[in-house]
TIBA-202905 format. One record per residue: residue in one letter; x, y negated, z negated of N, C-alpha, C in turn. Coordinates in steps of 0.1 Angstrom, whole numbers, plus 5000, padded with zeros to 4 digits. Layout:
BEGIN
AXYZXYZXYZ/...
//
This chain:
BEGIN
X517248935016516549055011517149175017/X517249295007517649425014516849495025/X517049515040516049515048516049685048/X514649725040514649835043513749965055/X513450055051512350095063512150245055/X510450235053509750355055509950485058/X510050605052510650715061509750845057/X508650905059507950965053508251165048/X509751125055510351325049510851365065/X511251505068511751575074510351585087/X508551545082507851555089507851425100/X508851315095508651205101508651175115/X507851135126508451165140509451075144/X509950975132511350905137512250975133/X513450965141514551035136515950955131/X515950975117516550875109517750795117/X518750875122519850845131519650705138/X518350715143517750575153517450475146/X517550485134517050365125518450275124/X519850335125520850265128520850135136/X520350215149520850125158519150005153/X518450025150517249915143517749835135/X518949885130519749835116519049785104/X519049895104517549935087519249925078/X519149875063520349905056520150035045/X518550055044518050185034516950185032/X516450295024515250405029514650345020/X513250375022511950385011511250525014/X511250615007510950755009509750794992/X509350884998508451014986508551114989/X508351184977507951334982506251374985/X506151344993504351334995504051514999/X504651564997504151714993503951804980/X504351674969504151734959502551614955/X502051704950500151644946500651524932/X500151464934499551384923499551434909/X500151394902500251494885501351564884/X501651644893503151724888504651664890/X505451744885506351654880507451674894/X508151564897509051544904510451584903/X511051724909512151794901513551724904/X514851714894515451654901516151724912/X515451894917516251954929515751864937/X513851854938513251794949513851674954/X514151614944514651434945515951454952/X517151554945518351544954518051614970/X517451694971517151704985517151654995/X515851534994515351435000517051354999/X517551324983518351204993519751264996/X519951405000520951475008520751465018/X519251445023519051455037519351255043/X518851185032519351045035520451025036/X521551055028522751005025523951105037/X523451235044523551265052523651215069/X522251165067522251015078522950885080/X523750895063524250775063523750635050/X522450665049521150625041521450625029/X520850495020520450575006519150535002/X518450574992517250584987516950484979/X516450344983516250264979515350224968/X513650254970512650244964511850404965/X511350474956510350584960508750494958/X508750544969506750474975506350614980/X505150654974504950564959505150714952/X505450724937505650804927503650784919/X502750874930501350844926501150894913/X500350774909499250754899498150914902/X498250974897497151054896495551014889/X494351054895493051044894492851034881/X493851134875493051194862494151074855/X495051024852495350904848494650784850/X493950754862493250614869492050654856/X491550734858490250764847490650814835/X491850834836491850844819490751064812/X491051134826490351224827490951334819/X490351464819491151594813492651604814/X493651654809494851644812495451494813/X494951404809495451284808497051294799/X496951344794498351364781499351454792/X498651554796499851634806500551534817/X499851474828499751404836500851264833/X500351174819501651104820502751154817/X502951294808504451364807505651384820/X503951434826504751494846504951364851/X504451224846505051114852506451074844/X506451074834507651004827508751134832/X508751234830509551334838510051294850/X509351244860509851254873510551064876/X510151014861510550864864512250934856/X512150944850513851044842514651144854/X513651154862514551264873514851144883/X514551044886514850954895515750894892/X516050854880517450754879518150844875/X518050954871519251064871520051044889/X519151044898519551034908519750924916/X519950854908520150644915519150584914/X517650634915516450554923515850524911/X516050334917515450274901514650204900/X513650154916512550104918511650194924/X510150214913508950264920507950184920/X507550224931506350184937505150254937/X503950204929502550254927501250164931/X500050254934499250174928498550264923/X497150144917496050164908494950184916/X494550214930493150164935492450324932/X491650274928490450394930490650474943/X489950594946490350714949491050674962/X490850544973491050514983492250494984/X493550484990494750464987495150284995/X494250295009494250245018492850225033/X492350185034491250185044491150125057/X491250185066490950155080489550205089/X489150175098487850205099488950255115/X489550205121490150235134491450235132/X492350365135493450345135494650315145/X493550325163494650245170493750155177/X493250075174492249985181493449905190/X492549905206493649855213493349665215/X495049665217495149475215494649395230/X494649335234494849265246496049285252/X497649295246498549295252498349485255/X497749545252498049665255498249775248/X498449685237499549795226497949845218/X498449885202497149915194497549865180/X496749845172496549795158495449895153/X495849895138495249925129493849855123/X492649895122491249755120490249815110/X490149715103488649705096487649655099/X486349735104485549675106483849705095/X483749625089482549645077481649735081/X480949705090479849745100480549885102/X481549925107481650105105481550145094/X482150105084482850155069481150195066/X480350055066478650065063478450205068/X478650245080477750355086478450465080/X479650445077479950585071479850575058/X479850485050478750515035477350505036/X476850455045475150495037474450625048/X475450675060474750775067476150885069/X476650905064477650985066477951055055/X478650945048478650995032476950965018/X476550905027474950885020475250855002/X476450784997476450734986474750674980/X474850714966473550664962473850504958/X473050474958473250324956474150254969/X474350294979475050144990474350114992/X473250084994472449985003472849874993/X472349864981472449744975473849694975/X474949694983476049684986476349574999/X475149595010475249525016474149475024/X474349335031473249235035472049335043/X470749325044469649375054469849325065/X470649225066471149275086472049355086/X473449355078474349455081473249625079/X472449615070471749745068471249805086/X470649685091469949765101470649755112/X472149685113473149725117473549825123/X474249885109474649985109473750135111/X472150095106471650235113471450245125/X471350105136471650155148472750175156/X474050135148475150195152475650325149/X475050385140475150555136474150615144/X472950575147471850645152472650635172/X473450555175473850585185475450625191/X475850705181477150715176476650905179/X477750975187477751075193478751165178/X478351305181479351385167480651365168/X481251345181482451305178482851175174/X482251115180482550965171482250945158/X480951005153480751035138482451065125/X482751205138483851255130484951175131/X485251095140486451025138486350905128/X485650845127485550775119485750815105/X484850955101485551015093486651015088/X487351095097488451115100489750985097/X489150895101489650765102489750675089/X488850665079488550635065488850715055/X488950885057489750955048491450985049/X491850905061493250895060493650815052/X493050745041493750665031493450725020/X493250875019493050945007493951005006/X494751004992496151064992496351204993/X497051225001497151385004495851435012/X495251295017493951425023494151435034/X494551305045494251325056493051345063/X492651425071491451515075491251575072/X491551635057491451745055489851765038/X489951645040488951585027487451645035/X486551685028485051655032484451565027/X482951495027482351395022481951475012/X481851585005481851654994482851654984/X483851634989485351614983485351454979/X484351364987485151214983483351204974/X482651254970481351254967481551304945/X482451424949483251414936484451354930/X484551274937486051174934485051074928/X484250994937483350894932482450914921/X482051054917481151074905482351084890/X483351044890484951074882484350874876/X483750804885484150674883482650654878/X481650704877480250634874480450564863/X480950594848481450474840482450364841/X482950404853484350284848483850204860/X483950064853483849934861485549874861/X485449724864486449664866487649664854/X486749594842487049594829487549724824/X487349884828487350004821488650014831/X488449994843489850024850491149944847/X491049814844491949774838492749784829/X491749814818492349844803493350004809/X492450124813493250214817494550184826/X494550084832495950064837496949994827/X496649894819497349844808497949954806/X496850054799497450184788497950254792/X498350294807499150364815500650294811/X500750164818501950054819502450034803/X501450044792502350094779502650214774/X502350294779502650484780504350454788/X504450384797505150424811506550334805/X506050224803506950094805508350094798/X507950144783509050114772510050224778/X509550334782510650444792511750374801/X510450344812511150254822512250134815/X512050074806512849984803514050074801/X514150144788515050194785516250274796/X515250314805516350364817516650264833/X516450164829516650054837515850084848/X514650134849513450134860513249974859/X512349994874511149874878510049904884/X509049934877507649974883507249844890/X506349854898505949774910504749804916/X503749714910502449774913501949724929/X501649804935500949754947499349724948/X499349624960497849554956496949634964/X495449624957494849674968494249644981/X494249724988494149785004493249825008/X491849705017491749555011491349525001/X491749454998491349374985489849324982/X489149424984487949374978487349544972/X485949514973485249654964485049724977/X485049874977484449934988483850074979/X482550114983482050234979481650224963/X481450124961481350074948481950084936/X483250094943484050124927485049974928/X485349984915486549854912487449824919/X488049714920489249654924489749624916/X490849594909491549494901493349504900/X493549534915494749404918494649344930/X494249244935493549194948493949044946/X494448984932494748844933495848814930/X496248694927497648684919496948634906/X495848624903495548634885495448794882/X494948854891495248974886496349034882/X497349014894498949034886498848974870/X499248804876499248784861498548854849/X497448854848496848954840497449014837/X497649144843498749264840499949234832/X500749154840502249144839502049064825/X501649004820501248934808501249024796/X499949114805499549194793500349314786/X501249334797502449444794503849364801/X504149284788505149164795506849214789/X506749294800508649334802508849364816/X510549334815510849354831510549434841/X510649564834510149694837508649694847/X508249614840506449574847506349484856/X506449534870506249424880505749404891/X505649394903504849354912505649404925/X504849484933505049494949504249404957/X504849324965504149154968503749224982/X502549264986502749304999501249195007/X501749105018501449035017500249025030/X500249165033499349175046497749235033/X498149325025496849365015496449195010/X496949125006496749064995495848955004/X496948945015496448815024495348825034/X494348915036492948965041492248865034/X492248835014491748765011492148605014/X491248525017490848385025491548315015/X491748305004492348224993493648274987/X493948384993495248404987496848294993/X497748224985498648164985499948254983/X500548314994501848374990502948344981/X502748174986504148104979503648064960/X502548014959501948034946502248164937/X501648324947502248394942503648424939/X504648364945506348384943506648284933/X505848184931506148054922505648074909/X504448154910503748214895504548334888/X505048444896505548574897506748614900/X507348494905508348574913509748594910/X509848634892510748674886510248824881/X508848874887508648994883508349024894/X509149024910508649114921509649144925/X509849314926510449404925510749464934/X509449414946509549484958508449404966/X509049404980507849354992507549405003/X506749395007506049455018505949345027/X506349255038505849175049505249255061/X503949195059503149235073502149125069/X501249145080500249035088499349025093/X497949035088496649035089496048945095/X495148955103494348865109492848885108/X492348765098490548795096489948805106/X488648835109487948815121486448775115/X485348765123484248725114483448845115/X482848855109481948975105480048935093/X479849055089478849025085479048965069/X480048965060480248935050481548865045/X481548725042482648635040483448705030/X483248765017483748815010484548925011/X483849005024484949185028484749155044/X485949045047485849035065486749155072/X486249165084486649235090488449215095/X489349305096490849235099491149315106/X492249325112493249375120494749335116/X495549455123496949465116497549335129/X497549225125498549145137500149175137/X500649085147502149095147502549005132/X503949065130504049015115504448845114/X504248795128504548645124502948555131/X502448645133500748635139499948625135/X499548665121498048655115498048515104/X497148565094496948465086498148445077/X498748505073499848505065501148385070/X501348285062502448195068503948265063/X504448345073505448445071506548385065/X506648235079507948175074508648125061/X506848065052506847965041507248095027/X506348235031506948315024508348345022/X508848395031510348415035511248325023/X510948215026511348095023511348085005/X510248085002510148084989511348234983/X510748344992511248454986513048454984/X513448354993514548384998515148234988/X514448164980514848064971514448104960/X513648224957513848334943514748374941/X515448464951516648554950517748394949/X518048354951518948274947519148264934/X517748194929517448144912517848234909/X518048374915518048474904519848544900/X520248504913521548534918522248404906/X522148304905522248224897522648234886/X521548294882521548334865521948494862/X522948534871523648634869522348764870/X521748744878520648904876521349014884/X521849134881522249204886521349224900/X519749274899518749304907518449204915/X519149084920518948954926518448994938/X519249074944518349114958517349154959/X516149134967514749194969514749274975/X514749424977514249504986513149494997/X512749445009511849515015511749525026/X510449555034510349625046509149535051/X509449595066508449555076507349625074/X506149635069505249695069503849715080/X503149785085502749825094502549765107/X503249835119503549765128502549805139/X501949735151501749795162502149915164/X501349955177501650075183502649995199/X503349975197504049925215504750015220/X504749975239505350065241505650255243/X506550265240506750405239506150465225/X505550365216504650405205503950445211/X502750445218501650455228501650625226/X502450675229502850845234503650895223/X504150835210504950925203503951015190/X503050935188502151055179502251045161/X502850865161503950845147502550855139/X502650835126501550785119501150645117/X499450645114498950525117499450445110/X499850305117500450175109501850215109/X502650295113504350345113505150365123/X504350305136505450375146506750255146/X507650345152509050265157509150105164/X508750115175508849985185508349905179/X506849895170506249785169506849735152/X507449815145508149815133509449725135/X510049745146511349735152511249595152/X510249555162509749405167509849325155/X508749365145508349295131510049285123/X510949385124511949375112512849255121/X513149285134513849175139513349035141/X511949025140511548885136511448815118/X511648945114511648875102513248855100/X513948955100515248945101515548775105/X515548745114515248575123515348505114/X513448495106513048425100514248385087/X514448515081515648525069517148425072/X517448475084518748445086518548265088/X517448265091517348115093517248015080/X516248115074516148035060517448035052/X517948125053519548135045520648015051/X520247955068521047905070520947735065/
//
């Protein structure tokens, strides 16, 4: 597989040069300063990869080319919105880049309740824990309807964990849960994520789906035509949170999809730390069912923990050969796809992907990277998988 690595712009606190000596072979980059809905110019696009190919780099996959709100729902400006998308998928392979990366999840992009929860060795992880996420929907953000969301112990739980929870802890937590809102950062209020959620009162699982089909046939016949590969990413975690839909969290889900909008074009980001939180997910099933339509991967490594609900357990970001995830058996499969594929003359035979969120180790501790991105603990994960690869190849 092409071993690539994350790079989030000129704001990034790594400095691309060092990814050499990491021996990253190319980037996965966005332009995450331009919002959701407008269109991606091809100055903006050459920019960005003057600044990669500068370093030496090229631009491998853009993660992610967002799905805007008012597309997920199907809202005002829906007609403008996929234009400024098919524009900016035309401005990309003008400029080489011919795998994107999206998803579908409702307003959340990603969710963490802690973003450096510290390990026993020292270092810090990334964590979900139900029991906070609870206190910051039914006393923070005061959503109508969560209670019926979760168990009467977790209810009285969580009110005596808010009821002894000081304003600054309040706020981080905040703070902490709206960093998976795109473009928000900290910068979202619970007024701001209060009308995002009132956008979804009609749409259930079923309404969100169909709107993603009809997106992926708006999108797709383009993408074919200019030799794109969309690559949907799953959701992060994979279950319901704040009561809105999930619906990519399985590998029937995929299938679903990829079925229902069945060209090459239409395919799958396998990322196996989202998918694999759920207790029944099979990676290698998924490569065995799919794995002529995945486009792109993400390896990292979750570890369940127990909590108040079997269905939305609590996890943590482990080392990438440490959680629940059987890294190796993945590898493995993935790395006897690309063959099949190399086989049968596929130009795209290679897989792109990356080490996906690493520890904080180390001189991570002190550099201030963003959550789930620092260097050392990324470093650690690509050279173990790197291992894993070279072994299975041998």
């Amino acid at each position: 597989m092409k071993q690539c690595w994350r790079w989030f712009g000129p704001a990034d606190t790594i400095a691309l040069p060092a990814l050499h000596q990491v021996g990253v072979e190319s980037i996965v980059s966005a332009l995450h300063h331009i919002p959701p809905g407008q269109v991606w110019t091809e100055k903006d696009i050459r920019d960005r990869m003057e600044i990669l190919e500068a370093a030496g780099f090229s631009w491998e996959v853009a993660e992610s080319l967002p799905v805007s709100e008012t597309i997920k729902t199907q809202g005002a400006m829906y007609a403008e919105h996929l234009d400024a998308y098919r524009e900016s998928l035309r401005n990309l392979v003008k400029c080489g880049v011919v795998t994107v990366c999206y998803n579908f999840m409702p307003i959340l992009d990603w969710t963490r309740t802690e973003l450096r929860a510290r390990q026993a060795h020292g270092g810090t992880a990334m964590r979900f824990r139900l029991m906070d996420f609870a206190v910051f929907d039914l006393h923070i953000l005061g959503r109508h309807g969560a209670s019926d969301d979760y168990t009467p112990e977790l209810l009285e739980t969580a009110k005596a964990r808010f009821n002894q929870m000081s304003d600054t802890t309040r706020a981080e937590l905040q703070r902490n849960i709206v960093a998976g809102l795109p473009g928000a950062n900290d910068n979202w209020t619970v007024d701001d994520v209060r009308a995002h959620l009132a956008t979804y009162t009609a749409i259930d699982a079923d309404r969100l789906r169909r709107n993603l089909i009809d997106f992926l046939s708006e999108i797709c016949p383009l993408a074919e035509e200019l030799g794109l590969r969309m690559c949907c990413h799953p959701d992060d975690p994979p279950f319901s949170l704040l009561g809105l839909p999930r619906i990519m969290s399985s590998t029937q889900d995929y299938a679903t999809i990829l079925t229902e909008v069945n060209t090459p074009a239409n395919g799958a980001t396998l990322c196996t730390g989202s998918l694999g939180v759920a207790k029944g997910f099979d990676p290698v099933e998924f490569i065995s069912r799919l794995g002529d339509r995945i486009h792109f991967v993400h390896l990292r490594n979750t570890k369940r923990l127990a909590g108040g609900d079997p269905a939305r357990p609590d996890f943590f970001e482990a080392a990438h050969l440490e959680g629940d995830t059987d890294m190796v058996a993945t590898i493995r499969a993935l790395m006897a796809e690309q063959a099949r594929r190399k086989s049968v003359g596929r130009a795209d035979w290679q897989i792109p992907m990356r080490p996906d969120h690493g520890q904080e180790l180390l001189s991570d501790l002190d550099a201030g990277s963003m959550p789930g991105y620092p260097l050392i603990g990324r470093m650690r994960g690509l050279a173990e998988l790197r291992g894993v690869m070279a072994a299975c190849a041998g």
